[in-house]
N, C-alpha and C positions, 0 to 999 in steps of 0.2 A: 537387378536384384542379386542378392549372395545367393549361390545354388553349390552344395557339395552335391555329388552323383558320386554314390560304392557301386563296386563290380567287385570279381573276382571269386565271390561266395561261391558254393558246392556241396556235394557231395566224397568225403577222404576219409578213405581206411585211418586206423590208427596206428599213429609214425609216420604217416604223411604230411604232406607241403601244400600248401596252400599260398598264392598272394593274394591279398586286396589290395586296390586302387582305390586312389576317393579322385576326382578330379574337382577344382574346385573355380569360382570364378566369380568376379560380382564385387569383389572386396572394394571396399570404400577406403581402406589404408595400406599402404606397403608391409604398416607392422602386425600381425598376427599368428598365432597359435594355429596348428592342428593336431586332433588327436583322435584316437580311435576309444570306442566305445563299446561294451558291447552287455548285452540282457539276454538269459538262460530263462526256460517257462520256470515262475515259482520264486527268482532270485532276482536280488538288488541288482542297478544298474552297476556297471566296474569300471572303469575307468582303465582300458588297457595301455595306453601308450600317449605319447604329447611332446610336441618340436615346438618349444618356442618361439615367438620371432628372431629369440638371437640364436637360435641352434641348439641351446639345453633340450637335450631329451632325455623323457621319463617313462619307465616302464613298468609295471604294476608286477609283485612280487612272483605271480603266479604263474605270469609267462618272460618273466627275463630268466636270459641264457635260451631261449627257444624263438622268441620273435625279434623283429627287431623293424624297428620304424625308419624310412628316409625321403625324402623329397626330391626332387627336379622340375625342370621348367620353370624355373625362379620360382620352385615353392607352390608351383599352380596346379601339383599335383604330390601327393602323399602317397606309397604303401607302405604295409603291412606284409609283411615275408613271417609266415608263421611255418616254422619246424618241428617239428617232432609231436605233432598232434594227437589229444586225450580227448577223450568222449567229454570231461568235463568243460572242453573249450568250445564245445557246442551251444551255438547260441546266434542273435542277431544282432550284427558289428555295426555300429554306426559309425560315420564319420563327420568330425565336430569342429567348428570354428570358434575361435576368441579374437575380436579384435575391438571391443570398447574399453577395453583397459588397459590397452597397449600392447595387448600379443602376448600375454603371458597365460602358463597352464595351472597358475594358482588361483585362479577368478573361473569362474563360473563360464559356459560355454554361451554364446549368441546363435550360434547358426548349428542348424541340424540336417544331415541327410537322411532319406528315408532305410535305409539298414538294407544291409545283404545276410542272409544266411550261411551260415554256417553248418554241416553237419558232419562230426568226427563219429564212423560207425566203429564199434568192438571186435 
């Protein structure tokens, strides 16, 4: 079965570093998407980051120039290098697959991991 697993989550001052890893495995095609996600208590889910299957990646307005997403292990693993961290980027990251529609981060996600934490203190 598809299983992504986050790590990395914590506790960081603000203007600290943080990474996530998702490692992922299971996939039933070569071509897929991964992308981070993540939910603050009270607020909509965001959509922070997303590597196509061909390499496009997207980064949601609010943390590009600060985070920056990439993969290795043929893709069989994703982080998240987050810099210069704000209280408001506190919240729970999830890490997300696509691959019924060919790997792209314009369709909706199939596979969910269970989220890591996040906590940016003031």
């Amino acid at each position: 079965e598809v299983q992504l697993v986050e790590s990395g989550g914590g506790l960081v001052q603000t203007g600290g570093s943080l990474r996530l890893s998702c490692a992922a495995s299971g996939f039933p095609f070569d071509r897929y998407a991964l992308a981070w996600f993540r939910q603050a208590p009270g607020k909509e889910r965001e959509r922070v980051s997303c590597i196509s299957s061909d390499g496009t990646v997207y980064y949601s307005d609010s943390v590009k120039g600060r985070f920056t997403t990439s993969s290795d292990n043929g893709k069989r693993t994703v982080h998240l290098q987050m810099n210069n961290l704000k209280p408001e980027d506190t919240a729970v990251y999830y890490c997300a697959g696509q691959v019924v529609a060919g790997g792209t981060c314009y369709y909706p996600m199939d596979y969910w991991g269970k989220g890591t934490l996040v906590t940016v203190s003031s």
